[in-house]
PDB file of N, CA, C and O in Angstrom, chain B, residues numbered from 101:
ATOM      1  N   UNK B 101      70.737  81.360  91.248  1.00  0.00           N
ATOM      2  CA  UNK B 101      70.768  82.619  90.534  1.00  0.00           C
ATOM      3  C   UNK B 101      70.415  83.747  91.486  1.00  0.00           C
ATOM      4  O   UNK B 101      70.032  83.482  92.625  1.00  0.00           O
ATOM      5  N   UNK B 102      70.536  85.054  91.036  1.00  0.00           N
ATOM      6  CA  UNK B 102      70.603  86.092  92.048  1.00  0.00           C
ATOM      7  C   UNK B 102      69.766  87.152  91.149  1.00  0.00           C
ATOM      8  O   UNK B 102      69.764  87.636  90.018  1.00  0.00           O
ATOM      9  N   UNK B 103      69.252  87.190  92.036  1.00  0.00           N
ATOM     10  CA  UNK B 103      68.085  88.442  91.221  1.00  0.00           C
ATOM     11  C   UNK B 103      68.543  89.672  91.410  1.00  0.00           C
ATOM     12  O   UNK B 103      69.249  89.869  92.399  1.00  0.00           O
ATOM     13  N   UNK B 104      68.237  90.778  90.493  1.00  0.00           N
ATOM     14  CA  UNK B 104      68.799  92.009  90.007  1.00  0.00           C
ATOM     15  C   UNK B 104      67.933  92.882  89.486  1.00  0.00           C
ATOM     16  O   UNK B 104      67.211  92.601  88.530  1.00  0.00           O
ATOM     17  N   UNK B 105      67.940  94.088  90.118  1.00  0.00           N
ATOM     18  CA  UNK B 105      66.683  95.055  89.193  1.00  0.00           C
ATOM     19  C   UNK B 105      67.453  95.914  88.699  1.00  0.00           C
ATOM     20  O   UNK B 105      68.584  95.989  89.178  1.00  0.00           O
ATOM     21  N   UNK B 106      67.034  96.894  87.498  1.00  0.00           N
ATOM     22  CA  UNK B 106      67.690  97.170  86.596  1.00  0.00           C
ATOM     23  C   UNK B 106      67.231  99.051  86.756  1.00  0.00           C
ATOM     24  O   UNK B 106      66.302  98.852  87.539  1.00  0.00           O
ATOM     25  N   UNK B 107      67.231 100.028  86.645  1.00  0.00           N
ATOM     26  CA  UNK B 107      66.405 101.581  86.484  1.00  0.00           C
ATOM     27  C   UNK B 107      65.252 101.453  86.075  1.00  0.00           C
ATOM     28  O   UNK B 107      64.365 102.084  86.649  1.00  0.00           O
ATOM     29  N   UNK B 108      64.909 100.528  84.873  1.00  0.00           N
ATOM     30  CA  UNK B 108      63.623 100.218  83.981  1.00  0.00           C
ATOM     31  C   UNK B 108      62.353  99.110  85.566  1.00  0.00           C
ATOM     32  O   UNK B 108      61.159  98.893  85.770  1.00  0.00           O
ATOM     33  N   UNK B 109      63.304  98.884  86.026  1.00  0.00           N
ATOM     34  CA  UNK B 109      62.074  98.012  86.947  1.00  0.00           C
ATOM     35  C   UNK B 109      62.145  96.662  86.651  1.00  0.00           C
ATOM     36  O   UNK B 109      61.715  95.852  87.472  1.00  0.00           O
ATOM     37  N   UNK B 110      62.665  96.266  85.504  1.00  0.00           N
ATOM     38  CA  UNK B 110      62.634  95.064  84.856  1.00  0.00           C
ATOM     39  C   UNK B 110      63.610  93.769  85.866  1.00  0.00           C
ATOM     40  O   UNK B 110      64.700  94.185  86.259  1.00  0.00           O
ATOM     41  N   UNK B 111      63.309  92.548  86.192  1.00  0.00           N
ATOM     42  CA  UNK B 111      64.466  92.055  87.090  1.00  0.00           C
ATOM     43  C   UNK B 111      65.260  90.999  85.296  1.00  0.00           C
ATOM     44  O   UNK B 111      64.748  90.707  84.216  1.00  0.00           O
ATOM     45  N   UNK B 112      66.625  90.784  85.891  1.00  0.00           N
ATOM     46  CA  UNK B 112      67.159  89.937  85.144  1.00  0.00           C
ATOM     47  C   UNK B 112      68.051  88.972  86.045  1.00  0.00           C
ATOM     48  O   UNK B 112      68.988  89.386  86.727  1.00  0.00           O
ATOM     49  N   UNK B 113      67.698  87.787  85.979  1.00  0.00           N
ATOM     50  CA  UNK B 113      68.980  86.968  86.975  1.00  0.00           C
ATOM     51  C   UNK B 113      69.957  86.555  86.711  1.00  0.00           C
ATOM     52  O   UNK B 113      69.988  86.166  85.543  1.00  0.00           O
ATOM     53  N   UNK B 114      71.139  86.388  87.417  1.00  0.00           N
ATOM     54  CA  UNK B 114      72.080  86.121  87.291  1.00  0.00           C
ATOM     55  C   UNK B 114      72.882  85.630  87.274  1.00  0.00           C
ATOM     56  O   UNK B 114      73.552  86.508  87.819  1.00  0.00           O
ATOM     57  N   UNK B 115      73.825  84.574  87.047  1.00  0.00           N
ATOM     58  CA  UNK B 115      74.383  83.107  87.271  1.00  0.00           C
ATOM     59  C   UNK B 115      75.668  83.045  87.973  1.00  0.00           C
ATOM     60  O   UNK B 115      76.737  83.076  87.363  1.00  0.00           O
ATOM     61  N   UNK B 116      75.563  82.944  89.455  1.00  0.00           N
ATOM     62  CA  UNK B 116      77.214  83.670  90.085  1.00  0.00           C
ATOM     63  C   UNK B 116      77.308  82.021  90.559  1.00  0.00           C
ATOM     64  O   UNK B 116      76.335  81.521  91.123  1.00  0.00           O
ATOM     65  N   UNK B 117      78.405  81.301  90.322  1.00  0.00           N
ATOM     66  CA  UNK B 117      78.734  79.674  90.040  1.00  0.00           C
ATOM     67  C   UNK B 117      79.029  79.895  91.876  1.00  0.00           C
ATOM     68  O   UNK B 117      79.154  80.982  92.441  1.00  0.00           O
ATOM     69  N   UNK B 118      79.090  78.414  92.575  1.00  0.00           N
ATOM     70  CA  UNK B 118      79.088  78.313  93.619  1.00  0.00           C
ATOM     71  C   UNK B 118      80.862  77.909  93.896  1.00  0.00           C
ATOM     72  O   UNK B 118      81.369  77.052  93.173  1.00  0.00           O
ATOM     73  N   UNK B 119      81.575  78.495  94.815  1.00  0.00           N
ATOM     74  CA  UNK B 119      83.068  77.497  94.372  1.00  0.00           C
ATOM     75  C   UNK B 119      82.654  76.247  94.685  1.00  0.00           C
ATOM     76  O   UNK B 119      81.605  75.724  95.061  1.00  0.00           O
ATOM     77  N   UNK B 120      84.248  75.760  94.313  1.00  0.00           N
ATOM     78  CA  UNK B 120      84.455  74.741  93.657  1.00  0.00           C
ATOM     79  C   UNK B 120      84.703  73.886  95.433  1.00  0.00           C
ATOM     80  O   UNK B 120      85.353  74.468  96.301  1.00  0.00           O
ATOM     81  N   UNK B 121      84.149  72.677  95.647  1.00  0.00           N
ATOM     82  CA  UNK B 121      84.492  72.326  96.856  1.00  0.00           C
ATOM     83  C   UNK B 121      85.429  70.750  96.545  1.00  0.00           C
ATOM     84  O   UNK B 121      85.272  69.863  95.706  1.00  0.00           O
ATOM     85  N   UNK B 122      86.155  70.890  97.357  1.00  0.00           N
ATOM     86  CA  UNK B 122      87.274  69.744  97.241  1.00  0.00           C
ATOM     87  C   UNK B 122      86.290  68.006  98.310  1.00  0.00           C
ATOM     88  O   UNK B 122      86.575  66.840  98.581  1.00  0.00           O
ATOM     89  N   UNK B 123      85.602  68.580  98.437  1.00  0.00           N
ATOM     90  CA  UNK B 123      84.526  67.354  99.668  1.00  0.00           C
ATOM     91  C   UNK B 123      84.311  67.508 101.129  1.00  0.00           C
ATOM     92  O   UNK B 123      83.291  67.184 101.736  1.00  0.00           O
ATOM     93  N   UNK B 124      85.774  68.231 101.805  1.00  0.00           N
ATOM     94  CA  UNK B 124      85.991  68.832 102.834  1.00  0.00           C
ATOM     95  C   UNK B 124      85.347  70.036 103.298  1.00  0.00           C
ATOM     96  O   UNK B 124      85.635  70.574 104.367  1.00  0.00           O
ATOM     97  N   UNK B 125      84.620  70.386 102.627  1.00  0.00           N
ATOM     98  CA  UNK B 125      84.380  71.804 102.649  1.00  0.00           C
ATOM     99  C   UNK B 125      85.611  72.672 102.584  1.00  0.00           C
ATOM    100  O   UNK B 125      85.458  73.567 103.415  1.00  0.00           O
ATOM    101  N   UNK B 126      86.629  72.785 102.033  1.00  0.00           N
ATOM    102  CA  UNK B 126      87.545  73.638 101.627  1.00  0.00           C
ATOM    103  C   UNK B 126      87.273  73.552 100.087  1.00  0.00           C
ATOM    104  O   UNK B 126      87.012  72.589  99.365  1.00  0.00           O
ATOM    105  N   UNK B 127      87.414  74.790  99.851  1.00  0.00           N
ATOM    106  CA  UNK B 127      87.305  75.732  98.507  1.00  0.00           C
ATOM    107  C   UNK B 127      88.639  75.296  97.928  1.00  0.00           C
ATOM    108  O   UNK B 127      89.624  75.070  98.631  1.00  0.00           O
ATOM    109  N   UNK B 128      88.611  75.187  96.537  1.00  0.00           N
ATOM    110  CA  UNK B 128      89.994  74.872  95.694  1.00  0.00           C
ATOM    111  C   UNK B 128      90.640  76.221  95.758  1.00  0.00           C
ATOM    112  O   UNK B 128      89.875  77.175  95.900  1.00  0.00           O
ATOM    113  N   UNK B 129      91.749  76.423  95.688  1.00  0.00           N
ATOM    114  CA  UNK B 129      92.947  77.604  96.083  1.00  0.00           C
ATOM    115  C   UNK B 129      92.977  78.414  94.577  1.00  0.00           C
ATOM    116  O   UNK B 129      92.976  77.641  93.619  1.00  0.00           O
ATOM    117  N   UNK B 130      93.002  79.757  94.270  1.00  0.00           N
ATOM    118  CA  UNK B 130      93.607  80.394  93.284  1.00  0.00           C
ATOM    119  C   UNK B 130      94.653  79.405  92.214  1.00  0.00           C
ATOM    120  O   UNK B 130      95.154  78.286  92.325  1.00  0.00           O
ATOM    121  N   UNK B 131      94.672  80.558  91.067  1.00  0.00           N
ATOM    122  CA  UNK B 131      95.641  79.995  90.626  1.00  0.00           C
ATOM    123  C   UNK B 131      97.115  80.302  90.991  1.00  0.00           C
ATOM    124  O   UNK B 131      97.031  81.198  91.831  1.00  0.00           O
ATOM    125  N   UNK B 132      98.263  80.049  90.813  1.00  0.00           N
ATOM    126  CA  UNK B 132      99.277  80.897  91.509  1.00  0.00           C
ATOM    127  C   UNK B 132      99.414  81.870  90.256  1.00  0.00           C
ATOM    128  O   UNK B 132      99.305  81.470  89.097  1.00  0.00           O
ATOM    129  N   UNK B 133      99.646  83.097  90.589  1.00  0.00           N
ATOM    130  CA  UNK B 133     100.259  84.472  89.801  1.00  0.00           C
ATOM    131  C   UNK B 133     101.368  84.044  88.800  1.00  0.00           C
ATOM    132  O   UNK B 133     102.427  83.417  88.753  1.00  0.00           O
ATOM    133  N   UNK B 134     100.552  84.712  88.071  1.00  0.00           N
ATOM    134  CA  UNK B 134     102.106  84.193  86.111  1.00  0.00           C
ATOM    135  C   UNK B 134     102.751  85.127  86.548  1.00  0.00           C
ATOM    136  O   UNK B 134     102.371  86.214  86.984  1.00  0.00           O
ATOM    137  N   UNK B 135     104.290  84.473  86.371  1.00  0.00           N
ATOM    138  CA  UNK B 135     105.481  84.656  86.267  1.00  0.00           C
ATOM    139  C   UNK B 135     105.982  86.124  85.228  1.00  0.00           C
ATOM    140  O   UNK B 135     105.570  86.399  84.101  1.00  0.00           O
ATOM    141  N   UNK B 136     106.583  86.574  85.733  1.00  0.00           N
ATOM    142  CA  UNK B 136     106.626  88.176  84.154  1.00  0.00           C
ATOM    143  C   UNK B 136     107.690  87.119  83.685  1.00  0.00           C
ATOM    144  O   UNK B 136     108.327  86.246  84.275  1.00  0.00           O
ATOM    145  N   UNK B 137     107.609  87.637  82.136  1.00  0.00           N
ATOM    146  CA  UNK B 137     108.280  87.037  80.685  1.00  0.00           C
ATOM    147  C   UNK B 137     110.008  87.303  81.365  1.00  0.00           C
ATOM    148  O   UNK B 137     110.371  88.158  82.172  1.00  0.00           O
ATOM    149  N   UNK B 138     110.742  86.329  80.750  1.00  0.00           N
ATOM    150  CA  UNK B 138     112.232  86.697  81.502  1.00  0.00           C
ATOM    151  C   UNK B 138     112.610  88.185  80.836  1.00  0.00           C
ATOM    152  O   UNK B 138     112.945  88.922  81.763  1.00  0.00           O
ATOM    153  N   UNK B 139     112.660  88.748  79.805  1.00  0.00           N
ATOM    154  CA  UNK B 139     113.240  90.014  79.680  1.00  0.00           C
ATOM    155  C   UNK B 139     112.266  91.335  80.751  1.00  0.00           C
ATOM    156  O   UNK B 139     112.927  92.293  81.151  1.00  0.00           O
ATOM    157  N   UNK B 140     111.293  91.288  80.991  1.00  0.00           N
ATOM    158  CA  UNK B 140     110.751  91.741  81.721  1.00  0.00           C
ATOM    159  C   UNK B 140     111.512  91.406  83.217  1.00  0.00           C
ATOM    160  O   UNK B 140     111.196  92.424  83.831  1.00  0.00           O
ATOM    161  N   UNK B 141     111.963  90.953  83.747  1.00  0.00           N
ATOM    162  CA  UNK B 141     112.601  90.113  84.864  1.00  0.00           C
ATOM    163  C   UNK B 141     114.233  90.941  84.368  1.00  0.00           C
ATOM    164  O   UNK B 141     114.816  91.875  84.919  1.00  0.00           O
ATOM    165  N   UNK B 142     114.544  90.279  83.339  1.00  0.00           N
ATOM    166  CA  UNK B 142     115.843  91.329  82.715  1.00  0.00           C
ATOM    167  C   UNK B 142     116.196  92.573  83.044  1.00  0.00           C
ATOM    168  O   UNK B 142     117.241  92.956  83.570  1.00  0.00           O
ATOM    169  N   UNK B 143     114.885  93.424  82.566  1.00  0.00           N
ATOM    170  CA  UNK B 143     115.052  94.936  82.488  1.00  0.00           C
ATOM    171  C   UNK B 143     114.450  95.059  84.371  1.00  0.00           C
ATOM    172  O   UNK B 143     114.847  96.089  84.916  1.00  0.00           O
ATOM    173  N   UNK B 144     113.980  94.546  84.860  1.00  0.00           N
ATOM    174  CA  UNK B 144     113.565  94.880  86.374  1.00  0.00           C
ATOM    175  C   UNK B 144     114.823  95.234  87.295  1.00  0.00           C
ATOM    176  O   UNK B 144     114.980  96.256  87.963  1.00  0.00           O
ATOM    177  N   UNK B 145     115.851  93.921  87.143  1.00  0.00           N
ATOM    178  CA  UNK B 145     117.012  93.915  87.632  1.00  0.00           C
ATOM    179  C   UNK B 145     117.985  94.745  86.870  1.00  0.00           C
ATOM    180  O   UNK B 145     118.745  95.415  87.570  1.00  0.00           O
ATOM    181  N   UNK B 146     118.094  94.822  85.816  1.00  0.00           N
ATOM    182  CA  UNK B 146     118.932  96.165  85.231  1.00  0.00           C
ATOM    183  C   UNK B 146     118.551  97.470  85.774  1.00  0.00           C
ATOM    184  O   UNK B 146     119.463  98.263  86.006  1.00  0.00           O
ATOM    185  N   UNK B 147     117.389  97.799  86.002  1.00  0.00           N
ATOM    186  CA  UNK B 147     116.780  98.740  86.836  1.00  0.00           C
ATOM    187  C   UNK B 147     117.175  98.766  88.048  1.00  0.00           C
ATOM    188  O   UNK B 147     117.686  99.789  88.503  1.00  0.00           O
ATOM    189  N   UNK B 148     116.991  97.509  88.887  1.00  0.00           N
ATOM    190  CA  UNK B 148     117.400  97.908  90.376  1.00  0.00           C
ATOM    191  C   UNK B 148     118.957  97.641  90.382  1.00  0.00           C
ATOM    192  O   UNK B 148     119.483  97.864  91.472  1.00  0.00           O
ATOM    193  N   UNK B 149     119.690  97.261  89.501  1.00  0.00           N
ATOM    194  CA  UNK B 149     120.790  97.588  89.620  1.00  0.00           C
ATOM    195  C   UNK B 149     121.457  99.000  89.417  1.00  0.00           C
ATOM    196  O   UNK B 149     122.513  99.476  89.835  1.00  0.00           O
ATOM    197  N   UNK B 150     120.797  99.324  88.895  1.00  0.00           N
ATOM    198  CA  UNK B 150     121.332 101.258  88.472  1.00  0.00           C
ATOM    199  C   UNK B 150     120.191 101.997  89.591  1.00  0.00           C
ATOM    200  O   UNK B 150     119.625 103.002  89.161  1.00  0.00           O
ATOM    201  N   UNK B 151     119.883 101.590  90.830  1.00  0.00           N
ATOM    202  CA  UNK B 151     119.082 102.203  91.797  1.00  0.00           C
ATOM    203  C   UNK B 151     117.722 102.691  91.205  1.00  0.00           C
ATOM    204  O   UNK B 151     117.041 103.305  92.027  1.00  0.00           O
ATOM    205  N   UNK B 152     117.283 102.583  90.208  1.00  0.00           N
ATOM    206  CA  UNK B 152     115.932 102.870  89.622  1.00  0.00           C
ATOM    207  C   UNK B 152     114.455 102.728  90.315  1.00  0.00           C
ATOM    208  O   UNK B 152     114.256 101.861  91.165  1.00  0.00           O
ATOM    209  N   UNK B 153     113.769 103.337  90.033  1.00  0.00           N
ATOM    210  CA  UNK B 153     112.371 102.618  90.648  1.00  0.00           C
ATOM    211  C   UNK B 153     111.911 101.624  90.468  1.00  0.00           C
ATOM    212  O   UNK B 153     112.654 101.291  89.544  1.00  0.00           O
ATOM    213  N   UNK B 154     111.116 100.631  90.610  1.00  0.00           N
ATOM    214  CA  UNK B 154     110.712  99.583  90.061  1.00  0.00           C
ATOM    215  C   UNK B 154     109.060  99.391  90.075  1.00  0.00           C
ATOM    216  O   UNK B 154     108.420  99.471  91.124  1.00  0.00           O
ATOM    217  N   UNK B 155     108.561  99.178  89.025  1.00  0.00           N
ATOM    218  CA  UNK B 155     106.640  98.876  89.354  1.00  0.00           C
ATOM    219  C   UNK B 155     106.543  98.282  90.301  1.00  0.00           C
ATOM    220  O   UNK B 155     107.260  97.291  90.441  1.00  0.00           O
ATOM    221  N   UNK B 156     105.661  98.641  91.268  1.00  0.00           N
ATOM    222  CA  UNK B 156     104.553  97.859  92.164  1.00  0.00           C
ATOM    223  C   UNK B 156     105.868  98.105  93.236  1.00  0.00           C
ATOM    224  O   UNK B 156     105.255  97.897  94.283  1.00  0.00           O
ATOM    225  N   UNK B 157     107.370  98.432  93.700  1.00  0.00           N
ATOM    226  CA  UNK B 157     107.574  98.454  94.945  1.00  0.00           C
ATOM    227  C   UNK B 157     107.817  99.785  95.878  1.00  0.00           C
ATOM    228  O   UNK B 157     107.707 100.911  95.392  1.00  0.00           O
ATOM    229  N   UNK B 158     107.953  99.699  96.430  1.00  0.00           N
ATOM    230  CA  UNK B 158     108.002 101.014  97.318  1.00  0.00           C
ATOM    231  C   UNK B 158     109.075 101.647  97.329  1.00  0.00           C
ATOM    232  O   UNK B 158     110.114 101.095  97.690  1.00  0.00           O
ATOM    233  N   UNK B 159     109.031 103.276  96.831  1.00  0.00           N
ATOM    234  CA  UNK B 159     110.005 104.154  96.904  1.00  0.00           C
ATOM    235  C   UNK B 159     109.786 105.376  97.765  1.00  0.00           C
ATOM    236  O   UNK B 159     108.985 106.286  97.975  1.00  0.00           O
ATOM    237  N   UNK B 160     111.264 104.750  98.245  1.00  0.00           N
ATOM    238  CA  UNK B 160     110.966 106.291  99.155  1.00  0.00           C
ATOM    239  C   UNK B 160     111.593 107.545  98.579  1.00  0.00           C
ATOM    240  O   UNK B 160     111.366 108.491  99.334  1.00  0.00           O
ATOM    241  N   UNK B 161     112.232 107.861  97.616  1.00  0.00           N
ATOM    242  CA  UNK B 161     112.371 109.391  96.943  1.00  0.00           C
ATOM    243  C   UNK B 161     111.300 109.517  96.841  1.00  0.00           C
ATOM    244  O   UNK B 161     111.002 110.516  97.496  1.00  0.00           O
ATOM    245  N   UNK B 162     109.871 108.816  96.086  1.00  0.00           N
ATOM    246  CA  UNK B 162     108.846 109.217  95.665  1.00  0.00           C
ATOM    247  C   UNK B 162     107.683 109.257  96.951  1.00  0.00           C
ATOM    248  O   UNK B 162     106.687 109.954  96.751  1.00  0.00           O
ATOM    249  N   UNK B 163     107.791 108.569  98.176  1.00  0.00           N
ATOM    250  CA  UNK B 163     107.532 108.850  99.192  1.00  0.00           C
ATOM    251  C   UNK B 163     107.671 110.519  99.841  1.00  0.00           C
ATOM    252  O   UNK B 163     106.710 111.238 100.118  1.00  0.00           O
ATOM    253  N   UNK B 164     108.794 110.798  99.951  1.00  0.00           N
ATOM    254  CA  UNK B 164     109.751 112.161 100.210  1.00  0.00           C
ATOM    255  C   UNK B 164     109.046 112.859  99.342  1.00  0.00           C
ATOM    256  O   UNK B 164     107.985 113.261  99.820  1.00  0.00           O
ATOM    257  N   UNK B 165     109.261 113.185  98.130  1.00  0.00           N
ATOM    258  CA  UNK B 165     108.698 114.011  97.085  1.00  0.00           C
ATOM    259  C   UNK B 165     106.990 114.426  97.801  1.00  0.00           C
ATOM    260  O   UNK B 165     106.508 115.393  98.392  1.00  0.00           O
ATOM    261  N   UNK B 166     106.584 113.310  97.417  1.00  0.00           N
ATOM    262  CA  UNK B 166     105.137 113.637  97.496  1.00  0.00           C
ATOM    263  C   UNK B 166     104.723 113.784  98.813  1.00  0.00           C
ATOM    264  O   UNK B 166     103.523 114.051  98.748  1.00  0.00           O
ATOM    265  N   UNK B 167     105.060 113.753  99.925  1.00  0.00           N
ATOM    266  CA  UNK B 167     105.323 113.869 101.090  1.00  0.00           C
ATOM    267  C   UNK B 167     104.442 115.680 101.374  1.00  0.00           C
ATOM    268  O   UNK B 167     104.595 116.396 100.384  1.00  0.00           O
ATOM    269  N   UNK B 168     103.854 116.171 102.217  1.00  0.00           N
ATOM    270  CA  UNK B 168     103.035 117.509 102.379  1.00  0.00           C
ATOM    271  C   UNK B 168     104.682 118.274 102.995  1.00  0.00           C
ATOM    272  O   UNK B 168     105.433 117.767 103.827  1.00  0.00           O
ATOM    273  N   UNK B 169     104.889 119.723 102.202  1.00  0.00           N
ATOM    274  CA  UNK B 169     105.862 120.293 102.439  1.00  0.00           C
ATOM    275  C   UNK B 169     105.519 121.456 103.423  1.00  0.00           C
ATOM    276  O   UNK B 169     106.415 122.295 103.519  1.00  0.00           O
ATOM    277  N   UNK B 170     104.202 121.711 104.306  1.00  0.00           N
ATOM    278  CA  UNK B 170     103.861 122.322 105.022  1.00  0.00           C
ATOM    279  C   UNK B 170     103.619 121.605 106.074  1.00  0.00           C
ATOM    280  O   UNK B 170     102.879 120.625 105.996  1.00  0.00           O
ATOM    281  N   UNK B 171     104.192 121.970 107.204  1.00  0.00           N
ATOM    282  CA  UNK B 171     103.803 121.476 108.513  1.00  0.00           C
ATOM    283  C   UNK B 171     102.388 122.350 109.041  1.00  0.00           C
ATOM    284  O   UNK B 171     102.018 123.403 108.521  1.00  0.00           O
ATOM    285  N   UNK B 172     101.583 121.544 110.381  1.00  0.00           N
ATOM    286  CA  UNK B 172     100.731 122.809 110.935  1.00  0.00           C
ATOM    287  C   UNK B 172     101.667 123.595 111.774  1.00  0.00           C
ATOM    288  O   UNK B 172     102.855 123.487 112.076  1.00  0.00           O
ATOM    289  N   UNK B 173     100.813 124.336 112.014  1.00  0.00           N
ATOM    290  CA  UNK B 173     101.365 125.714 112.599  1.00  0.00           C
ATOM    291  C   UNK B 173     102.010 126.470 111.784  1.00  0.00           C
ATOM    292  O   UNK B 173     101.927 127.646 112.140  1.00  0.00           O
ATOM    293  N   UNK B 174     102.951 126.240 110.331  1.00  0.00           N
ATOM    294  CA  UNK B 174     103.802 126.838 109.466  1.00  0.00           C
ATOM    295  C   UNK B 174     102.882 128.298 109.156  1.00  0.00           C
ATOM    296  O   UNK B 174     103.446 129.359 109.425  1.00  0.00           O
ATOM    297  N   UNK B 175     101.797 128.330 108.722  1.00  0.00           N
ATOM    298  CA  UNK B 175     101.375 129.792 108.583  1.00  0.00           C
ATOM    299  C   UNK B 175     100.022 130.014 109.522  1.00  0.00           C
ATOM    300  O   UNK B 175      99.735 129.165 110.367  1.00  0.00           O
ATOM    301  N   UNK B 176      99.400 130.918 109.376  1.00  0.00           N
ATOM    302  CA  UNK B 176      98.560 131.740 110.127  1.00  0.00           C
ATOM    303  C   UNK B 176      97.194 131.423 109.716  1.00  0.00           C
ATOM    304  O   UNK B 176      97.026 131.255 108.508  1.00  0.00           O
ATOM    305  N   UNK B 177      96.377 131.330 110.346  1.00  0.00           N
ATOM    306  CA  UNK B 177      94.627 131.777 109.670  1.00  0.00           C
ATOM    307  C   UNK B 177      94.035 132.557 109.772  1.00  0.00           C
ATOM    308  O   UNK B 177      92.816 132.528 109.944  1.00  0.00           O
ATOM    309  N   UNK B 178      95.092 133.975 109.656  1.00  0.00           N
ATOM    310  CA  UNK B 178      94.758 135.304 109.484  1.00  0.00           C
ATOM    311  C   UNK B 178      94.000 135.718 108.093  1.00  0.00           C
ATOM    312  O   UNK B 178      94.432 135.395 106.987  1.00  0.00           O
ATOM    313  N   UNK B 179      92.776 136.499 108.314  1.00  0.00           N
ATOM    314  CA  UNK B 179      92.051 136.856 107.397  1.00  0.00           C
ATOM    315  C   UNK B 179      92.980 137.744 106.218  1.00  0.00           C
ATOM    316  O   UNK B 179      94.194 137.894 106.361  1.00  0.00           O
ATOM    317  N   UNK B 180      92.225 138.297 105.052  1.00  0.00           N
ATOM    318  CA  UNK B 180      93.208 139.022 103.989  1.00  0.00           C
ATOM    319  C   UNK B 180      92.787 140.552 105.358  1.00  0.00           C
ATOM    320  O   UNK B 180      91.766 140.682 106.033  1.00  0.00           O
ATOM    321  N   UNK B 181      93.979 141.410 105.314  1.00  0.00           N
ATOM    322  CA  UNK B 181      94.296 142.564 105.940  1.00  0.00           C
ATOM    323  C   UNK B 181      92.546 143.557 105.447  1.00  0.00           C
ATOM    324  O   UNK B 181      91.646 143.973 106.176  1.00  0.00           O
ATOM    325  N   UNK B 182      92.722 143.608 103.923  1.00  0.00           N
ATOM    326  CA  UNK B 182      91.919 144.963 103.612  1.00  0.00           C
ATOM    327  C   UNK B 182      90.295 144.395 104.202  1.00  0.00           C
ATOM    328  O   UNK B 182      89.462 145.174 104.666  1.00  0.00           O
ATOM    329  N   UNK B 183      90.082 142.911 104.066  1.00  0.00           N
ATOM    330  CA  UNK B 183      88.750 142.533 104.127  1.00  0.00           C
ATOM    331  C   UNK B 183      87.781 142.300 102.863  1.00  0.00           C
ATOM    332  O   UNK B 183      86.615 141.919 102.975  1.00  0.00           O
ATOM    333  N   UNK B 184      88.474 142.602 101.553  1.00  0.00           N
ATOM    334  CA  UNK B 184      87.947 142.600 100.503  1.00  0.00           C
ATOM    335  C   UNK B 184      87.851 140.899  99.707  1.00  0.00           C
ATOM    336  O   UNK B 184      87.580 140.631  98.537  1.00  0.00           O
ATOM    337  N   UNK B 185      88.134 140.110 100.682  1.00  0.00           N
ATOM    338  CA  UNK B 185      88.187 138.557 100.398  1.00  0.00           C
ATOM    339  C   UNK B 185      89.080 138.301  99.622  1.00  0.00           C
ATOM    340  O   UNK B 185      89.013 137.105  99.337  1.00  0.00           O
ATOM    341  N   UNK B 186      90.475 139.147  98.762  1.00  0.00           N
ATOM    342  CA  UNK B 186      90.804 138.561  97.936  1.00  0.00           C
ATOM    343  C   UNK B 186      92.505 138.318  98.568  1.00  0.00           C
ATOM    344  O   UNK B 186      93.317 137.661  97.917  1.00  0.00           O
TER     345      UNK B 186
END
């Protein structure tokens, strides 16, 4: 268990399980990642077939877009003219 103090001062411990060892000292592996539902899989590829975005991969329109539309040097760090800060 792992001890823990709380704002109050109070400790409470904690039960963090040890992995799982196969005898080797190697740790048992994840589970593998669930599969998306086939219409989900459906509409992904209907998507990248009509050039669409897709969750989780990389776009570069949206790269481009969000991309900084000012280079340095593009303007000055000239003060305001009158001096009145605004």
């Amino acid at each position: 268990m792992t001890p823990t103090s709380s704002a109050t001062g109070r400790q409470r411990r904690l039960f963090v399980p040890a992995p799982v060892s196969r005898g080797h000292g190697e740790s048992v592996p994840p589970p593998p990642p669930v599969q998306d539902p086939p219409i989900y899989r459906d509409l992904l590829r209907t998507w990248a077939d009509r050039g669409r975005t897709l969750p989780g991969r990389h776009d570069p329109e949206w790269v481009r877009l969000a991309a900084p539309q000012v280079t340095a040097g593009q303007f000055s760090g000239s003060r305001d003219p009158l001096g009145d800060g605004r």
